[in-house]
C-alpha positions as CSV (number, residue, x, y, z in Angstrom):
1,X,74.2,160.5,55.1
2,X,74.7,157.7,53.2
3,X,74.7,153.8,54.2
4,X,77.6,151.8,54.0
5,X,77.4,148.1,54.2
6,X,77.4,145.9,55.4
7,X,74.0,147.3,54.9
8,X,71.5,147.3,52.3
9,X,70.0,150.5,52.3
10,X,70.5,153.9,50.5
11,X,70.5,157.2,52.3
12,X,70.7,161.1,51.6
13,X,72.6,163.7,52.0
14,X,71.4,167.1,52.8
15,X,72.4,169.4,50.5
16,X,73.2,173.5,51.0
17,X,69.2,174.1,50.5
18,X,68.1,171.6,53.1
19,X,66.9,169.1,50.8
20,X,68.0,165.6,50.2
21,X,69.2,163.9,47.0
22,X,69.7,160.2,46.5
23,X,72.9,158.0,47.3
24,X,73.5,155.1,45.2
25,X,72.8,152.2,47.2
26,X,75.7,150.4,48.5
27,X,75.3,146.6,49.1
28,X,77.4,143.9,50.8
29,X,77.2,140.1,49.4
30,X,76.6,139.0,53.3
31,X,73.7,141.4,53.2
32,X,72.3,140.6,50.7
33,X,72.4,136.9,50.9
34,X,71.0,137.4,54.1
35,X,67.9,139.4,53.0
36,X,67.6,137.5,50.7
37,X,67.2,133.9,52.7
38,X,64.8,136.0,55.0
39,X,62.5,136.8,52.3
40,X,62.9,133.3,50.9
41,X,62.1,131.2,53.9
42,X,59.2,134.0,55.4
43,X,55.7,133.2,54.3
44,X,55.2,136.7,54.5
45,X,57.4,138.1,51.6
46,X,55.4,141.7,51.4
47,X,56.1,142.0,55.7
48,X,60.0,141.5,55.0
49,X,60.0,144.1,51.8
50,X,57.6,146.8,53.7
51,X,60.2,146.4,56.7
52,X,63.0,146.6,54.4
53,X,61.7,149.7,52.6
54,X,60.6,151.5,56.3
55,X,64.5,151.1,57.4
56,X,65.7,152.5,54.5
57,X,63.4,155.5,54.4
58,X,63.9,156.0,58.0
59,X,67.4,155.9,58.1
60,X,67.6,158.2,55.0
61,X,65.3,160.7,57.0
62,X,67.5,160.8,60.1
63,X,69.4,158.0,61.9
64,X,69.3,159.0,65.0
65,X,65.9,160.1,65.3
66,X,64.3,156.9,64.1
67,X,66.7,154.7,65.7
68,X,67.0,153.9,69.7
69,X,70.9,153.9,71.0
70,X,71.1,150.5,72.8
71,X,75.0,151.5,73.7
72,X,77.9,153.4,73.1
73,X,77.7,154.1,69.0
74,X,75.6,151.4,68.6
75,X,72.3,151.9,67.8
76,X,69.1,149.6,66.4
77,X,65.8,150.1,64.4
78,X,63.1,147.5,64.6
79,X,60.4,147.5,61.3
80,X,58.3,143.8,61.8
81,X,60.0,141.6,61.2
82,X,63.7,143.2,60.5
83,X,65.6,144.7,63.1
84,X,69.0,146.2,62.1
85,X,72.0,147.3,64.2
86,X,74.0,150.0,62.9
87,X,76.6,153.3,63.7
88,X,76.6,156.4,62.3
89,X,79.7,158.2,61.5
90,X,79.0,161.6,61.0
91,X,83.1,162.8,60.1
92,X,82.1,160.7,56.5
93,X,78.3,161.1,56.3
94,X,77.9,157.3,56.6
95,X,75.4,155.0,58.8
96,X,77.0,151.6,58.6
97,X,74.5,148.6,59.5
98,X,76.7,145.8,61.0
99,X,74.0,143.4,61.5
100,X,70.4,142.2,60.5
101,X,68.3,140.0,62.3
102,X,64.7,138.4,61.4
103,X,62.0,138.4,64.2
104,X,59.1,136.5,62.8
């Protein structure tokens, strides 16, 4: 599956022997301004970056599994202190985050 952004994150793709290989990441300039400010402004620079790094290694692993549906193709994962709101679209193999938020 791989991430497209408005998102920050990489994500795999099984291949024909079940394992996963590597997308390149894919990141938006609203995204990434975004992540960046947070980790600017948090006191807690290594919270925002273990966060960061959990999403993306969750939503790599499975999308679905390690996410909650909170409506209709809309789903959310919440790492302290990032939550991120995305859709997966499994006819292109993409999980496309449309929003991040900061919860300090």
């Amino acid at each position: 599956m791989r991430i497209a952004c408005t998102s920050f994150w990489s994500s795999s793709t099984p291949n024909e022997s079940s394992r996963h290989e590597r997308v390149p990441r894919e990141m938006e300039q609203a995204c990434q301004n975004l992540l960046a400010a947070v980790w600017l402004a948090t006191t807690n620079r290594n919270a925002v970056t273990r966060a960061s790094a959990a999403i993306d290694k969750a939503l790599a692993a499975d999308p679905r599994f390690h996410g909650h549906e909170i409506s209709e193709g809309l789903w959310k994962i919440e790492r302290v202190p990032l939550t991120a709101f995305y859709e997966v679209d499994d006819a292109n193999n993409v999980v496309k985050v449309t929003k991040l938020a900061f919860n300090p």
